[in-house]
N, CA, C and O atoms as a printed pandas DataFrame, in Angstrom:
     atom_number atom_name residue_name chain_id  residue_number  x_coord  y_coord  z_coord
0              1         N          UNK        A               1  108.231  -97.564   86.077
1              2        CA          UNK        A               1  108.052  -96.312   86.755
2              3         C          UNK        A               1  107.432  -95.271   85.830
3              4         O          UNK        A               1  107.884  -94.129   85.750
4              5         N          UNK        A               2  106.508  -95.653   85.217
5              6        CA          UNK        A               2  106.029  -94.733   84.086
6              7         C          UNK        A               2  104.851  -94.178   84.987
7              8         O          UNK        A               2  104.013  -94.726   85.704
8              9         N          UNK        A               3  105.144  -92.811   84.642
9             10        CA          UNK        A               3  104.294  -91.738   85.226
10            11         C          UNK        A               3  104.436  -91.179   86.626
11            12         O          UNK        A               3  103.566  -90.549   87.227
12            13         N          UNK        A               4  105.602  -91.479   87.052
13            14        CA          UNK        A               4  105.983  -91.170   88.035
14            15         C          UNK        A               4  106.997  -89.838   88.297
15            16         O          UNK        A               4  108.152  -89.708   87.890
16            17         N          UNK        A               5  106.145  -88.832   89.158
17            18        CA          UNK        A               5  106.690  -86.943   89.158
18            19         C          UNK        A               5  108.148  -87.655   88.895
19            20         O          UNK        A               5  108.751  -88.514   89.539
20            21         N          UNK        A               6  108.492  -86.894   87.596
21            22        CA          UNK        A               6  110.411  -86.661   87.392
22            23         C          UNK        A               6  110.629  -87.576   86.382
23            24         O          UNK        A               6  111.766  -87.887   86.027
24            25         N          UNK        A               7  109.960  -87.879   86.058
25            26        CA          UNK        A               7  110.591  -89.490   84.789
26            27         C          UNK        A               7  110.433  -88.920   83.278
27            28         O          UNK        A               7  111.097  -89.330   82.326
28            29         N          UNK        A               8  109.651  -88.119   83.229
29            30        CA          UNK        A               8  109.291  -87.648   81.608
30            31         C          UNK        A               8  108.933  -88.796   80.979
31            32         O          UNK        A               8  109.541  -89.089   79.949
32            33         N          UNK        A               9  107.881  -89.666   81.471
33            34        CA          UNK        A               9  106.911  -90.384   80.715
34            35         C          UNK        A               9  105.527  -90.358   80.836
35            36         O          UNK        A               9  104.962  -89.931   81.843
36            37         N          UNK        A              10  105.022  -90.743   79.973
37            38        CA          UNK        A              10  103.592  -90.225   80.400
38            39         C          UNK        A              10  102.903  -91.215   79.327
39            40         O          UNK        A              10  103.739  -91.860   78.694
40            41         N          UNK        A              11  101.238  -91.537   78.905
41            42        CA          UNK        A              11  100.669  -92.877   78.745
42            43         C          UNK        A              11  100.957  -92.634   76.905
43            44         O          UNK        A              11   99.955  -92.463   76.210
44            45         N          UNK        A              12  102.199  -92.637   76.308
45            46        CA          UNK        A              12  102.190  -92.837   75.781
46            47         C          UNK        A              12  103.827  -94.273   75.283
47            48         O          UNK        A              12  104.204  -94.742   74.209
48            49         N          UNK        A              13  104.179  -94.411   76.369
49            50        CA          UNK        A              13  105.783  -94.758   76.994
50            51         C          UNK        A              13  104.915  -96.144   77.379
51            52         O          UNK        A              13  105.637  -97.118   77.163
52            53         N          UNK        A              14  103.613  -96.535   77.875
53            54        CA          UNK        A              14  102.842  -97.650   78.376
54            55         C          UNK        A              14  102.468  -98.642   76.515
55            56         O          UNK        A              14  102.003  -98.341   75.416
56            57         N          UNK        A              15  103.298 -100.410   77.506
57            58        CA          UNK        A              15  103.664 -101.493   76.552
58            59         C          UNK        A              15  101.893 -101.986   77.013
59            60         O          UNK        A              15  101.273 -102.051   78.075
60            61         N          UNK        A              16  101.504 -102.316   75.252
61            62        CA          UNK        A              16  100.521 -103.113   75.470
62            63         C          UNK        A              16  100.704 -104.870   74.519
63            64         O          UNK        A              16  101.028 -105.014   73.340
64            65         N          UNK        A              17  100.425 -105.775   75.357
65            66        CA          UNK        A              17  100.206 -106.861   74.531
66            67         C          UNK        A              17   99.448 -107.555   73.825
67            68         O          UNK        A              17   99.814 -108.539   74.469
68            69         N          UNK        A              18   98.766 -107.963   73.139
69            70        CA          UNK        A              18   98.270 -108.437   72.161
70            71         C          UNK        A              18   97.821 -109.666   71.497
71            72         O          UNK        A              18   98.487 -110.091   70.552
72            73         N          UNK        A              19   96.703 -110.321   71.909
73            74        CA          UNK        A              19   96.606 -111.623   71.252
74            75         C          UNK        A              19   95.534 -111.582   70.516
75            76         O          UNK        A              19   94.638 -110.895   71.007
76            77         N          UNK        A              20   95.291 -112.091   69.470
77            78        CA          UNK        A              20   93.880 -112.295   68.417
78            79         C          UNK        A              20   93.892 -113.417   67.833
79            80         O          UNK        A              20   94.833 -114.101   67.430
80            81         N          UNK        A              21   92.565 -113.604   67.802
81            82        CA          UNK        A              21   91.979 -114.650   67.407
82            83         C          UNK        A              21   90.820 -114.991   66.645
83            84         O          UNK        A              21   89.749 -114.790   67.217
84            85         N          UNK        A              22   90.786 -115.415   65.597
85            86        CA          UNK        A              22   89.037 -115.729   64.665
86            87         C          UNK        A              22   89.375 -116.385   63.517
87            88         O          UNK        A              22   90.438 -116.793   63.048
88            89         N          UNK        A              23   87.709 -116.401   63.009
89            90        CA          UNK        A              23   87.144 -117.266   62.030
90            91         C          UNK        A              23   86.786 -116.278   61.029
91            92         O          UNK        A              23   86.385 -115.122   61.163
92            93         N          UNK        A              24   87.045 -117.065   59.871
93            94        CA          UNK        A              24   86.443 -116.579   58.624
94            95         C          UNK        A              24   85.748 -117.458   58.044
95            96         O          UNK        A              24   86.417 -118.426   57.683
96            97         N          UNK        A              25   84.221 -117.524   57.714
97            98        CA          UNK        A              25   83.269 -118.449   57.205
98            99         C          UNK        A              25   82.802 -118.150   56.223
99           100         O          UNK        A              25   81.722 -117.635   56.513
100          101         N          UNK        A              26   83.056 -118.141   54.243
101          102        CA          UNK        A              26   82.505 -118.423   53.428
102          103         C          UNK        A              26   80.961 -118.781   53.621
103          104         O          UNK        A              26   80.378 -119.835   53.874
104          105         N          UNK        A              27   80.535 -117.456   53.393
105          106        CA          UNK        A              27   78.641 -118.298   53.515
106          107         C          UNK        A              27   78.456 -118.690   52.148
107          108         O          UNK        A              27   78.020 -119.809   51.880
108          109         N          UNK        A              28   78.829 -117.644   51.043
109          110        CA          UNK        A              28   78.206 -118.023   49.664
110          111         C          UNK        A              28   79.585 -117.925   49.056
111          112         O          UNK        A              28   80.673 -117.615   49.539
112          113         N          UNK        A              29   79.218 -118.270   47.901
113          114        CA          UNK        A              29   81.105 -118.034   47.000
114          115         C          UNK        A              29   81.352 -116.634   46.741
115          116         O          UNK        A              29   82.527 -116.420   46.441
116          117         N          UNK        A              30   80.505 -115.481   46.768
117          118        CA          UNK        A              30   80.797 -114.040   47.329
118          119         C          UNK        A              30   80.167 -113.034   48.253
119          120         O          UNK        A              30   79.905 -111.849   48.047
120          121         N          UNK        A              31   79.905 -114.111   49.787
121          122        CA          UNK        A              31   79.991 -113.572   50.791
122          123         C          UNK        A              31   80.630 -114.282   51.878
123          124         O          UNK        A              31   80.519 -115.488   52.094
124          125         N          UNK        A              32   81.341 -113.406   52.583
125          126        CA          UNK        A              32   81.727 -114.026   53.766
126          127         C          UNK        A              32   81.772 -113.417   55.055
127          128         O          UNK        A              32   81.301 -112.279   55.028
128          129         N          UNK        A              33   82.171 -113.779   56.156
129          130        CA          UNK        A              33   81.573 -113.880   57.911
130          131         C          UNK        A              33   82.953 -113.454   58.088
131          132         O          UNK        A              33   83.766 -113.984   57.330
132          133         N          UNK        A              34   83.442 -112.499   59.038
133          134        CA          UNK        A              34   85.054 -112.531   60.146
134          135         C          UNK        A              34   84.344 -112.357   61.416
135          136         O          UNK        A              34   83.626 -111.406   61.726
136          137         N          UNK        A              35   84.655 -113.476   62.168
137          138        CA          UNK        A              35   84.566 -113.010   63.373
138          139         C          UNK        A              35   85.806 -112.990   64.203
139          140         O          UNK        A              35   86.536 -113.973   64.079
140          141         N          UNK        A              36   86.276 -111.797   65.249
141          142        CA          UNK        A              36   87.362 -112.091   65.412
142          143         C          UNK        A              36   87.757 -111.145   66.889
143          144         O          UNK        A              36   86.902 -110.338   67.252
144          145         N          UNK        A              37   88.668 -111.231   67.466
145          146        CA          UNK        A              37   88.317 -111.052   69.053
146          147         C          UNK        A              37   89.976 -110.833   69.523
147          148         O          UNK        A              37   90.840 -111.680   69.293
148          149         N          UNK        A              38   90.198 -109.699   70.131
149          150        CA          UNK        A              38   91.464 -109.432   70.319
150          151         C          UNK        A              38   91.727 -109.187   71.840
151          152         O          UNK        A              38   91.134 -108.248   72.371
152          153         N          UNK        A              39   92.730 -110.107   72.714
153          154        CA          UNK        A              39   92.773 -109.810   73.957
154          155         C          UNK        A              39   94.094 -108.472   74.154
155          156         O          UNK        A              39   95.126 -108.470   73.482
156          157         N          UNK        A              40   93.829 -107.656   74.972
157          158        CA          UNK        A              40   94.845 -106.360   75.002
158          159         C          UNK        A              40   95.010 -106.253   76.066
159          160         O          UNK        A              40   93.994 -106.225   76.761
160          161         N          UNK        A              41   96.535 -106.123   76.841
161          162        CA          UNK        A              41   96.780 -105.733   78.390
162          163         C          UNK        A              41   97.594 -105.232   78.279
163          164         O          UNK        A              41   98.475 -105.659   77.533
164          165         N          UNK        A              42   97.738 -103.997   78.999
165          166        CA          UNK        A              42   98.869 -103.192   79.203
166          167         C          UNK        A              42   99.525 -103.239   80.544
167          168         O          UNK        A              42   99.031 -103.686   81.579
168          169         N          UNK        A              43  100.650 -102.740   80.384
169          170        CA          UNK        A              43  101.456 -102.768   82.102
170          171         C          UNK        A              43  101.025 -102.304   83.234
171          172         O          UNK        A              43  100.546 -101.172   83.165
172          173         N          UNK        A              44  101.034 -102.748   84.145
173          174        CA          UNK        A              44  100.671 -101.394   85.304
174          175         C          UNK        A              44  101.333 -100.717   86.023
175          176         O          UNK        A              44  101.943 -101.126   87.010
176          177         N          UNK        A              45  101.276  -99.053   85.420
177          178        CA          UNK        A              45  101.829  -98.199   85.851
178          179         C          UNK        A              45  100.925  -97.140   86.591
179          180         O          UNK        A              45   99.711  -97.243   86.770
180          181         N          UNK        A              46  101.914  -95.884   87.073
181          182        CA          UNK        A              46  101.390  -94.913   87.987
182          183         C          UNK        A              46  100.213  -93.839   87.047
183          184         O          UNK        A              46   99.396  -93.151   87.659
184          185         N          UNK        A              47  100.274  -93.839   85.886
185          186        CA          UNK        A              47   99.404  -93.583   84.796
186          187         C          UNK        A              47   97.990  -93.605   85.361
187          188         O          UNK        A              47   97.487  -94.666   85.729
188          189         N          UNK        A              48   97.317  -92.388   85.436
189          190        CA          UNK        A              48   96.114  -92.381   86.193
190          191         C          UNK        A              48   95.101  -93.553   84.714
191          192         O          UNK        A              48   95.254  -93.610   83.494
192          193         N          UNK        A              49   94.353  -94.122   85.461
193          194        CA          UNK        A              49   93.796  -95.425   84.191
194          195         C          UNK        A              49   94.296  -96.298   84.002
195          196         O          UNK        A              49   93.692  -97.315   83.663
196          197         N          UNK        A              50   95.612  -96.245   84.148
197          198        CA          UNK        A              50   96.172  -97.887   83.967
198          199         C          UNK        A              50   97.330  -98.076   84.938
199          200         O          UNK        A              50   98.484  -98.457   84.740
200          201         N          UNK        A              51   96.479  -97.574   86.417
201          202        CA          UNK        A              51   97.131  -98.195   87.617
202          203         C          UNK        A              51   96.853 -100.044   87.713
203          204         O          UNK        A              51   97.136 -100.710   88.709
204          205         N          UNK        A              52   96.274 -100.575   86.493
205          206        CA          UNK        A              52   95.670 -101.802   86.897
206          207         C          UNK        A              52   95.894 -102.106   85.386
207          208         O          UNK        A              52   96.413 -101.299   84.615
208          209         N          UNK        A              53   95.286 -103.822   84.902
209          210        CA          UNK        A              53   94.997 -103.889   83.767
210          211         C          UNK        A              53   93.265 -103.117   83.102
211          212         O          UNK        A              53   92.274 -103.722   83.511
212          213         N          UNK        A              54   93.062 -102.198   82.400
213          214        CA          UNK        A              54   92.524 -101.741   81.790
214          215         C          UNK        A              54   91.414 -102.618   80.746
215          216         O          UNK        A              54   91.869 -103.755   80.621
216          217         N          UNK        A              55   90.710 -102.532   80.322
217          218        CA          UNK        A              55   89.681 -103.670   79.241
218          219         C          UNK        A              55   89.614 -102.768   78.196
219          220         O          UNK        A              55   88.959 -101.761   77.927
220          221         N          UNK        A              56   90.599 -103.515   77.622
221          222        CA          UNK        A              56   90.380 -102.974   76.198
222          223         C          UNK        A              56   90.140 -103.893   74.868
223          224         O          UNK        A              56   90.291 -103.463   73.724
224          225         N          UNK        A              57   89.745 -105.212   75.192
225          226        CA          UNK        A              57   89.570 -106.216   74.374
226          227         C          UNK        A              57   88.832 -105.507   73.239
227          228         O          UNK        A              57   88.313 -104.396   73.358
228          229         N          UNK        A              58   88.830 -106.328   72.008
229          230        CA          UNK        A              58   88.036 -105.712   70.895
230          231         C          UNK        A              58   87.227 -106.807   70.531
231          232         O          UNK        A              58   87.780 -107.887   70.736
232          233         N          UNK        A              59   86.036 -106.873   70.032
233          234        CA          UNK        A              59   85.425 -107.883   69.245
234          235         C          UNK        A              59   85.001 -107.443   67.849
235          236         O          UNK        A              59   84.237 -106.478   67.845
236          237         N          UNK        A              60   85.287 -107.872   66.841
237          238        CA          UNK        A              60   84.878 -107.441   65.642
238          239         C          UNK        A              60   83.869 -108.367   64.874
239          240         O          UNK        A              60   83.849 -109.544   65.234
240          241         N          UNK        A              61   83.018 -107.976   63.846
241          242        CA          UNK        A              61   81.609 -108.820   63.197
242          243         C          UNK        A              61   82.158 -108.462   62.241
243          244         O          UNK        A              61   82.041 -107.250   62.064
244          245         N          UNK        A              62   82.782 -109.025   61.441
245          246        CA          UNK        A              62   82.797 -108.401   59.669
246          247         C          UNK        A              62   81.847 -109.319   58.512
247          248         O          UNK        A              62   82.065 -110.530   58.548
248          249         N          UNK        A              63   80.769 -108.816   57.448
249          250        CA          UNK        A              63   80.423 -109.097   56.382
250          251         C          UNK        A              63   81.320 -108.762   55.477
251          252         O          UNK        A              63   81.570 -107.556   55.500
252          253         N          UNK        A              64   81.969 -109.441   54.595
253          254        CA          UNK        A              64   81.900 -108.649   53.260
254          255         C          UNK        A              64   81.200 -109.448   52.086
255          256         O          UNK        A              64   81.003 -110.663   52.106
256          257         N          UNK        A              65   80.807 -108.470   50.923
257          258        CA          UNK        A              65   80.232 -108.741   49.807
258          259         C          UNK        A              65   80.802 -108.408   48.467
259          260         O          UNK        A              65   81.224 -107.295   48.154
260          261         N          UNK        A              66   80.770 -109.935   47.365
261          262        CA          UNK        A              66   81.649 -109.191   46.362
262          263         C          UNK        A              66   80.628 -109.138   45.012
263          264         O          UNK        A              66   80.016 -110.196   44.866
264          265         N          UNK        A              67   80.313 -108.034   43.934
265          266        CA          UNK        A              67   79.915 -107.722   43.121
266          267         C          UNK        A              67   80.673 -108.029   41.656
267          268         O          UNK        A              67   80.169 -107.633   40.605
């Protein structure tokens, strides 16, 4: 019942869940690849925006380089 007149909650009281997933690929012996991809759903409440599940997945590209 989140967000509903009289409850004193509001979208910060809204559970989100969480799954991730990726690769890390060594290209050289000091560089490497993350690729990595996070599924996110939150509850559905009376919360104007997350009367439904919302898309908030993330995808991330990471390089890093070491000197």
């Amino acid at each position: 019942e989140i967000g509903k007149a009289g409850s004193n909650t509001n979208i910060a009281d809204i559970r989100f869940n969480t799954l991730g997933f990726g690769y890390i690929f060594y290209i050289l012996p000091n560089a490497k690849m993350m690729v990595w991809y996070d599924l996110v759903k939150n509850e559905i409440t009376q919360v104007p925006g997350f009367s439904s599940i919302a898309r908030n997945n993330i995808f991330t590209l990471r390089f890093q380089f070491r000197f």
